[in-house]
N, C-alpha and C positions, 0 to 999 in steps of 0.2 A: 504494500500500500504506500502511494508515494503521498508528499506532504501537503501536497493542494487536494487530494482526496479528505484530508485528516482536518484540512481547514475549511473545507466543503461542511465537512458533518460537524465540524464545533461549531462555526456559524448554522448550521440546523435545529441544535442543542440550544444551542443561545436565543433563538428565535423561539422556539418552544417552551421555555424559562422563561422567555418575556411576556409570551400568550399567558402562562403560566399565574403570572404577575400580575397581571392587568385584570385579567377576568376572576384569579382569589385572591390579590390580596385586602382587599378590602375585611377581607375575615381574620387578617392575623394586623392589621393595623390602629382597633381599640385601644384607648391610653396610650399610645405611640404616635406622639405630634408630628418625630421628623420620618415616620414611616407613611404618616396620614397623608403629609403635604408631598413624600416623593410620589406615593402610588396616585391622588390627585394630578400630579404635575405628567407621570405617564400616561393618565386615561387620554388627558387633555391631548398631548402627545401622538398618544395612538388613534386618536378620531383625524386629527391634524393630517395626519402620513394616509390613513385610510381612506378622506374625500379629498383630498390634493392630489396632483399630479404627479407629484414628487414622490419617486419609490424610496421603498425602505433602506437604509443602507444596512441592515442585515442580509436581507435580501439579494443588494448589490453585490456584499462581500460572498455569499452562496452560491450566483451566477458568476462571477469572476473566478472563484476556484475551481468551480466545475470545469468552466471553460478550460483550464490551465492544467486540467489534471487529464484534460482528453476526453471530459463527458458532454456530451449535448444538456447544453444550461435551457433552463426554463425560461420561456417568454412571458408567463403571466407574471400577477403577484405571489408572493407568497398562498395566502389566502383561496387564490384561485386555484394555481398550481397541488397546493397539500390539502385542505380541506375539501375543495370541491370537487375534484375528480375521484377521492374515496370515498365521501360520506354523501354527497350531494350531488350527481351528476346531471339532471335535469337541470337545475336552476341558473337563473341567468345570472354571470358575473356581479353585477349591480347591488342585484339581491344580495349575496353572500355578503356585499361588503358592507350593503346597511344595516343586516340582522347584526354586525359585530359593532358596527357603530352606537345601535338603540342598545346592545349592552354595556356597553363604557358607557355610554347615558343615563340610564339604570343603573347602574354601579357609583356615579356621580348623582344620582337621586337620593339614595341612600346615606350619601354623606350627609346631602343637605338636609334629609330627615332626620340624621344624628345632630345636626350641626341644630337642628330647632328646637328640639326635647330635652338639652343641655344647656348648661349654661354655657358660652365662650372658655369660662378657665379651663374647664374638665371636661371639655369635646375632644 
């Protein structure tokens, strides 16, 4: 196995740690201010990358080692490419992206639900 295969699959790891992140941590960042405000600052983040034009540079970095390790890199996104051609194959790109989107949305709902039922010091 050479090292742009090996940098292929960390960047796929890394990318699945980030899905990872985004969509649970909201469940391990109670009483945890500077966990609260990073996993906030990634939703916002990943709604950002996911209705922009702008790809992911995980993604980037995934497609560039494939290429360099002698695999046919993927043209979609992330997104498209790994979840929708396993679990979803009907659905139109779009879709996929805004069901992840309305979850970071939701995810950021729930903050602001926290953020209302507490006071400011102990959110």
């Amino acid at each position: 196995m050479n090292l742009y295969r090996i940098l292929a699959f960390a960047a796929l790891a890394l990318h699945l740690a980030w899905m990872a992140w985004v969509v649970l941590g909201w469940l391990v960042t109670r009483n945890r201010p500077v966990s609260r405000w990073l996993h906030v600052a990634s939703l916002l983040y990943s709604i950002v990358i996911m209705i922009s034009p702008w790809p992911c540079p995980l993604t980037l970095a995934e497609q560039w080692s494939e290429a360099r390790a002698g695999l046919q890199p993927y043209q979609k996104s992330f997104l498209e490419h790994y979840l929708e051609s396993m679990v979803y194959p009907d659905l139109p790109p779009g879709l996929l992206t805004w069901c992840a989107v309305s979850a970071c949305v939701l995810i950021l709902g729930i903050y602001a639900w926290r953020f209302r039922r507490r006071a400011v010091g102990r959110w």
